[in-house]
N, C-alpha and C positions, 0 to 999 in steps of 0.2 A: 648613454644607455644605462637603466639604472636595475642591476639584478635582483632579483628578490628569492629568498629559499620559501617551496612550499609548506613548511613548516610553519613559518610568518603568516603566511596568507589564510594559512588554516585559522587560526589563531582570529583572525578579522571578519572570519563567518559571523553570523548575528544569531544561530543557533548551531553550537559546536557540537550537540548530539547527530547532526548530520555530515558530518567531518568524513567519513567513512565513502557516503554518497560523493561527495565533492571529489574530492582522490581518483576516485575513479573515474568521474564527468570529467577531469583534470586531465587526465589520462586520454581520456576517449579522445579530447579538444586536442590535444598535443598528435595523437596517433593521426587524429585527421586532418593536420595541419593547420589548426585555426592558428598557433603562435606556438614560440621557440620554446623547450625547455630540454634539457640535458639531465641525466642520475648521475648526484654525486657518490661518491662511494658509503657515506654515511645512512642511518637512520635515525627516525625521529616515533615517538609515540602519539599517536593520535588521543584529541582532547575526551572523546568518546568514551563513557562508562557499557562495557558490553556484556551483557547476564546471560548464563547459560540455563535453558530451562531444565525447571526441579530442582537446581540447587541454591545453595546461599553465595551472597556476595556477588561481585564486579569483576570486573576482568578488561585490560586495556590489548591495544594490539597497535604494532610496528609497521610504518611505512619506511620503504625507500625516500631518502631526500632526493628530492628531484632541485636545480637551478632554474628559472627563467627569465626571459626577459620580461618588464614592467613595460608594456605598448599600451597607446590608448585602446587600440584593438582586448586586449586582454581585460585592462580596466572596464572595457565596455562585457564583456561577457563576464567578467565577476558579479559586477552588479546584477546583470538577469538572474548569473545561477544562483546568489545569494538570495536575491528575493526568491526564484522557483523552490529554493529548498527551506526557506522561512516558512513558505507558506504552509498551513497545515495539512497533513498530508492525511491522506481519505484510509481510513480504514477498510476493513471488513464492517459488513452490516452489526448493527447492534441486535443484540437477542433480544427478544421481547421476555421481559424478568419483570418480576413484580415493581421492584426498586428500578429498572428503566422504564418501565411506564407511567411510576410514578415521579422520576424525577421528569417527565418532558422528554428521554427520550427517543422514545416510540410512540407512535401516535394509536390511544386507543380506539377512537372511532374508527379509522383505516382497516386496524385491525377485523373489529368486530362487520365493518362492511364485506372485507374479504371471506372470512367465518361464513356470516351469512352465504355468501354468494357461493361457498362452496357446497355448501349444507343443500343448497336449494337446486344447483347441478346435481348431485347427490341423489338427492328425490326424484328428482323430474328422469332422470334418465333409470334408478329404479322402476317408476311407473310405466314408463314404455318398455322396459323389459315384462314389466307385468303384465302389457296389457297385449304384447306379441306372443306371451304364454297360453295366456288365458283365450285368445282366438281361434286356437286346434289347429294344425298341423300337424305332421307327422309324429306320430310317439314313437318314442324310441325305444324307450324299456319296458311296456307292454305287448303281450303278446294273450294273443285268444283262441 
């Protein structure tokens, strides 16, 4: 059986800015029984640069070392999580800004169809308020 410290393993991620995510997918696989891993009494710094907002600079943080065993089992769910956390991860929408529509992106025809299309609800349902006014029915702030 051959052990391995998660400390290691972090280290063999393929993007160590999500070292933080992993830890805890790491965690969760252990909590649910996918494969063996034991806290050793130490800690380790994850590779992770962490910025607080509004200020300057970086800032690191501390995990527990955790031991486990190296199973094909585990090597097989490294590989998925490694790739699932490689992969780019979806943000929040882009704001449509001068500079992202001119660099590609947001798309400005989309845009301007959307525009359109609200401009013209807009209208259309002013004119039938206009034109359920202008038919007579009951007034209400007149009096004779």
């Amino acid at each position: 059986m051959a052990y391995r410290k998660l400390s290691e393993q972090v280290h063999k991620l393929s993007n160590t800015q999500r070292s933080d995510s992993f830890v805890k997918l790491f965690r969760d696989a252990v909590r649910d029984g996918q494969f063996e891993a034991a806290y050793m009494p130490e800690r380790f710094t994850l590779p992770k640069q962490f910025s607080r907002r509004g200020a300057e600079g970086t800032y690191q943080r501390d995990a527990k070392e955790m031991l486990f065993d190296a199973t094909p089992a585990f090597e097989k769910w490294f590989e998925q999580t490694n790739r699932d956390l490689a992969a780019a991860r979806r943000g929040g929408t882009v704001k449509p800004t001068l500079e992202n529509i001119e660099a590609g992106l947001v798309d400005f025809r989309a845009m301007a169809a959307e525009t359109r299309k609200k401009m013209q609800a807009s209208y259309t349902k002013g004119q039938a308020l206009g034109k359920s006014r202008a038919k007579g029915g009951a007034t209400k702030g007149k009096r004779k």
